[in-house]
N, CA, C and O atoms as a DFTB+ gen file, in Angstrom:
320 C
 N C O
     1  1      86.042      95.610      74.742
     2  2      85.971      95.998      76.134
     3  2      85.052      97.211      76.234
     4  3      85.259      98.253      75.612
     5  1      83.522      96.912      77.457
     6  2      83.259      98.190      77.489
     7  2      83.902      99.488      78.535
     8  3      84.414      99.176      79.610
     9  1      83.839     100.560      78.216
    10  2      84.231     100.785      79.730
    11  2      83.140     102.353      80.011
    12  3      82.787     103.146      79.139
    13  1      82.832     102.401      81.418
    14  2      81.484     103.463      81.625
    15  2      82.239     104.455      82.399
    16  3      82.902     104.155      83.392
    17  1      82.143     105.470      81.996
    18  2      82.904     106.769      82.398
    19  2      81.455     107.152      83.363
    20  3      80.430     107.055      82.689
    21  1      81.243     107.536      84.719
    22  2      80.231     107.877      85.390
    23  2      80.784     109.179      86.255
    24  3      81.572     109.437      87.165
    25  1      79.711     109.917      85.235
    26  2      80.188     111.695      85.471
    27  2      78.724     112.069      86.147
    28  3      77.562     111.677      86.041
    29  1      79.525     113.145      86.972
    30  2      78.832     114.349      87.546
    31  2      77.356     114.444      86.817
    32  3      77.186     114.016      85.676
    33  1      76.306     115.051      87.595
    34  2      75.400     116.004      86.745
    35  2      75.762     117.224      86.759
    36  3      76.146     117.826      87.762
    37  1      75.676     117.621      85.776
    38  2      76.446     119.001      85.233
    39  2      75.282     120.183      86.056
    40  3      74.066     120.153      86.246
    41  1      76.290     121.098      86.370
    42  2      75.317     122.033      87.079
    43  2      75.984     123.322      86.401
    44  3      76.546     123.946      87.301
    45  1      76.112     123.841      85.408
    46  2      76.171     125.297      84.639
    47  2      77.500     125.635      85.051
    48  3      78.147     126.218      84.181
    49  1      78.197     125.390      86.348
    50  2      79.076     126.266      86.863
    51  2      80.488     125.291      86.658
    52  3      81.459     125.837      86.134
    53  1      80.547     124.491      86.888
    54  2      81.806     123.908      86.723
    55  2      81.578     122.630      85.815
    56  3      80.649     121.832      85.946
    57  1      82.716     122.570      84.757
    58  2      82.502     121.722      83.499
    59  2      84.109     121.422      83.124
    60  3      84.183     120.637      82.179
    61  1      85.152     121.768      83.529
    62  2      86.472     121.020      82.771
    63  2      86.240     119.797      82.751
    64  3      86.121     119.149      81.710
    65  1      86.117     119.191      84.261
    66  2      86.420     117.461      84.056
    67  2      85.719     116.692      82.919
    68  3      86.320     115.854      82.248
    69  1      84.243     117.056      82.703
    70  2      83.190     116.479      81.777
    71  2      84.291     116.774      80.323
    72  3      84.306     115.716      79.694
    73  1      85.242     117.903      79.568
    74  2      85.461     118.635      78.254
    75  2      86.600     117.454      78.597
    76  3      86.608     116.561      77.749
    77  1      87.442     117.310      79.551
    78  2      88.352     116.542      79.650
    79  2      88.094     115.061      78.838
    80  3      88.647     114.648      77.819
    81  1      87.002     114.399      79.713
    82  2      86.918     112.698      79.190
    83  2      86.001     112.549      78.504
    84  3      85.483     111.432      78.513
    85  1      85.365     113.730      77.533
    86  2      85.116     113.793      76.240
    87  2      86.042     114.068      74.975
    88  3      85.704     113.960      73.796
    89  1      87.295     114.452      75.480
    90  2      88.471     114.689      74.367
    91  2      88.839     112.732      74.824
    92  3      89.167     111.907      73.972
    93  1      88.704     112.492      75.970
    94  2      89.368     111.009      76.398
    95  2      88.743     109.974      75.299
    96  3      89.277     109.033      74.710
    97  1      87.564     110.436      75.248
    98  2      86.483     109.157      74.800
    99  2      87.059     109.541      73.265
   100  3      87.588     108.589      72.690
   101  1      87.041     110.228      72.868
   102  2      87.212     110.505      71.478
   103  2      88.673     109.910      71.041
   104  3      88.659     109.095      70.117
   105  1      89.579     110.153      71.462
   106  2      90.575     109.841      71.146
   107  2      91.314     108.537      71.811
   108  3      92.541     108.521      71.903
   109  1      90.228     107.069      72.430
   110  2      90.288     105.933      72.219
   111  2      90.602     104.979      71.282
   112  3      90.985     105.658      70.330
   113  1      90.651     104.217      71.071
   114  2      91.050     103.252      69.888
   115  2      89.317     102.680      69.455
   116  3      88.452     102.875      70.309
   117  1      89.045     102.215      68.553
   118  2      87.902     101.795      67.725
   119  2      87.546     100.365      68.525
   120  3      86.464      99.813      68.326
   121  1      88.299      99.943      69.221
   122  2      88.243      98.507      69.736
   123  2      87.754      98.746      71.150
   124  3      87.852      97.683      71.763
   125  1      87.289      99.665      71.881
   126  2      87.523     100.354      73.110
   127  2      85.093     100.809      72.879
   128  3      84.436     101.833      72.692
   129  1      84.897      99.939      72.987
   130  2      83.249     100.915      73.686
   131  2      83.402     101.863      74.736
   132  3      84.128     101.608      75.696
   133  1      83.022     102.516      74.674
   134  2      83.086     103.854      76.352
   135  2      81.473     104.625      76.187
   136  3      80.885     104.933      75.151
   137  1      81.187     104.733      77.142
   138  2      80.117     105.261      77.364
   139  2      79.983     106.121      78.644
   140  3      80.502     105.755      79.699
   141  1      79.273     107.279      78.533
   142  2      79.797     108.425      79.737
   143  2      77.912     108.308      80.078
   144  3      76.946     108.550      79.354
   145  1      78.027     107.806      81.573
   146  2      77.075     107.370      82.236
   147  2      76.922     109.261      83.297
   148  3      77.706     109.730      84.122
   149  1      75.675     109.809      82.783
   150  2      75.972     111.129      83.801
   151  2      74.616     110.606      84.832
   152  3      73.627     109.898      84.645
   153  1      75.177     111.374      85.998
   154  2      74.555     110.996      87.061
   155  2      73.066     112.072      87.150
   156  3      73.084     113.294      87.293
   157  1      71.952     111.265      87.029
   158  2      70.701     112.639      86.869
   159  2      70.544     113.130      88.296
   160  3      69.347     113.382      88.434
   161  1      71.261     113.407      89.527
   162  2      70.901     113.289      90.788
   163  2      72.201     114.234      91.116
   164  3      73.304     113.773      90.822
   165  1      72.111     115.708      91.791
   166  2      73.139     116.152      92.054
   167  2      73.897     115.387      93.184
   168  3      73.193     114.857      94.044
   169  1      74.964     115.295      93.260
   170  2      75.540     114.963      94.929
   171  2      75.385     115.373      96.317
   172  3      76.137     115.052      97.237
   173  1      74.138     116.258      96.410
   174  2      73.813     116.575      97.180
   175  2      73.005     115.922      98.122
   176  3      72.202     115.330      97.400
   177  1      72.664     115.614      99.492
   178  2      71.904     115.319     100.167
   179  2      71.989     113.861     100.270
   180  3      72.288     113.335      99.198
   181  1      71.807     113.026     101.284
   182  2      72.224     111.556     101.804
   183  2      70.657     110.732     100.214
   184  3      70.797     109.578      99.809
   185  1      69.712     111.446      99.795
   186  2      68.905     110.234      99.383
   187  2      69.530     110.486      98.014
   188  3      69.787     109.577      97.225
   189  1      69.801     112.025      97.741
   190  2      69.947     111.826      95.985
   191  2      71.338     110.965      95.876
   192  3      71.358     110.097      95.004
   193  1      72.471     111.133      96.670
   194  2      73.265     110.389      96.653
   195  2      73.032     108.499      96.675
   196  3      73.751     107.700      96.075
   197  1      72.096     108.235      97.351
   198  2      71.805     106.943      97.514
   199  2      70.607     106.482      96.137
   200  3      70.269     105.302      96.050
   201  1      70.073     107.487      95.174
   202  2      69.277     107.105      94.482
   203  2      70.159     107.278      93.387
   204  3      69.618     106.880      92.355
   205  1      71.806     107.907      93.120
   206  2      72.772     107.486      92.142
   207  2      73.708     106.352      92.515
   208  3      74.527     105.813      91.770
   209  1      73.445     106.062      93.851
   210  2      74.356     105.018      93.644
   211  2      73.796     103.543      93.158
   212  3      74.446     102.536      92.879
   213  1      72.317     103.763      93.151
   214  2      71.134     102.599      92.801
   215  2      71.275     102.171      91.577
   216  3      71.468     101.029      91.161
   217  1      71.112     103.658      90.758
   218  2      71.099     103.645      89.387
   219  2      72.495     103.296      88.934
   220  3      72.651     102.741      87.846
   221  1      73.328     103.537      89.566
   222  2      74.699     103.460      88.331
   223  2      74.917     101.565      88.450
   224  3      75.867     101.084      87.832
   225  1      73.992     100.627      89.257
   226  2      74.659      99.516      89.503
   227  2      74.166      98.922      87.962
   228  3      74.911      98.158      87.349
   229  1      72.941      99.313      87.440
   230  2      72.628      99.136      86.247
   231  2      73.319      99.989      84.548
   232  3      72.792     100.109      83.442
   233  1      74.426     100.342      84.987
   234  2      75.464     101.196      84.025
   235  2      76.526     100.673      84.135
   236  3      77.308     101.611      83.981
   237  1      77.267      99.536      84.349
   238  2      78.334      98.932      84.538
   239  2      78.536      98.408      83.208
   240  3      77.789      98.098      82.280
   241  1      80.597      98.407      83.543
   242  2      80.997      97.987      82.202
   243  2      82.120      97.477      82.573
   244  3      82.592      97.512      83.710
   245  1      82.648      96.913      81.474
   246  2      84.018      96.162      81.973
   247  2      85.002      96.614      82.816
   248  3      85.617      95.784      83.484
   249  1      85.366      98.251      82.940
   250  2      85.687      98.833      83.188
   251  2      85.305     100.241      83.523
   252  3      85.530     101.193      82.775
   253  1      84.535     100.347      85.044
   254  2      84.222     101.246      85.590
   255  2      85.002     102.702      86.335
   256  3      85.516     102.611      87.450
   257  1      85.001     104.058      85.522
   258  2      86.046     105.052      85.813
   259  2      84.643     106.058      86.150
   260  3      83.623     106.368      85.534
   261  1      85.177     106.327      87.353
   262  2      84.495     107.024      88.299
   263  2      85.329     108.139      88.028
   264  3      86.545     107.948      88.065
   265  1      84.655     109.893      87.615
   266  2      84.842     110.808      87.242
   267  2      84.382     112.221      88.396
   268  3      83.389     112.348      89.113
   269  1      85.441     113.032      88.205
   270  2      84.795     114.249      89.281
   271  2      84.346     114.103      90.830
   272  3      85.148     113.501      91.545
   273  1      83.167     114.579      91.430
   274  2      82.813     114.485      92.944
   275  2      81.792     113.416      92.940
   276  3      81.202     113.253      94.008
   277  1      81.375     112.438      91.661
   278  2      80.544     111.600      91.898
   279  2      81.543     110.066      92.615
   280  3      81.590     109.009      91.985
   281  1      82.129     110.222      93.746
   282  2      82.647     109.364      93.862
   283  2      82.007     108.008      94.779
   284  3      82.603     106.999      95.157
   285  1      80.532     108.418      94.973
   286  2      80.235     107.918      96.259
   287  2      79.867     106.344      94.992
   288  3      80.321     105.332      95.526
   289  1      79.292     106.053      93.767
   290  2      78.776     105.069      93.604
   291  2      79.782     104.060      93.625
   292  3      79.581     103.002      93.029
   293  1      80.841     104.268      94.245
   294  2      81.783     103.173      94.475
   295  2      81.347     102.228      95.579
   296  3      81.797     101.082      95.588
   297  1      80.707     102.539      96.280
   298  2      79.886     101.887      97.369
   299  2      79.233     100.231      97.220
   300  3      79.216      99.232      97.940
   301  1      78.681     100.632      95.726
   302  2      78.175      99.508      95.586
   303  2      78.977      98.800      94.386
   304  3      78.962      99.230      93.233
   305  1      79.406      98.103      94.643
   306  2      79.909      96.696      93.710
   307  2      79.500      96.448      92.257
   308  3      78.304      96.518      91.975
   309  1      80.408      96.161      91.311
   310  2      79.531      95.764      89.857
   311  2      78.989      94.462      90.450
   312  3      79.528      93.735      91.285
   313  1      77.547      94.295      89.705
   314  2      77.201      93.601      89.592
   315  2      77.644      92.253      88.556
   316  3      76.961      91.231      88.482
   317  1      78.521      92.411      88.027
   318  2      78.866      91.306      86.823
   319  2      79.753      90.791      87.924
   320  3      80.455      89.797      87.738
């Protein structure tokens, strides 16, 4: 099973959630792919928001966990 953790772009100032589902990913089972999809586009502003929600449709995994304030790429649908 894969599953795509789709995090924040990190901006210097706030970082628990990212230390969080990097202890997560680590301490998965061996049978478990995970991959932490970070968003290159702050959440700011109606286009950068709409140019992460573009990109993440091509980062999908069996199991898509939407992380932190990047919540908007829920918008668009997996494609599988």
């Amino acid at each position: 099973m894969k599953v795509v953790q789709i995090m924040r772009k990190p901006n210097g100032i706030v970082f628990s959630i990212e230390q969080l589902f990097e202890d997560i990913r680590k301490g998965l089972p061996d049978d478990i792919d995970v991959e932490a999809y970070v968003n290159p586009y702050s959440s700011q502003g109606m286009w950068r928001r709409l140019a992460g929600m573009i990109r993440v449709i091509w980062h999908q995994g069996d199991v898509n966990h939407i992380t932190g304030d990047v919540h908007f790429p829920e918008y668009f649908p997996s494609a599988k």
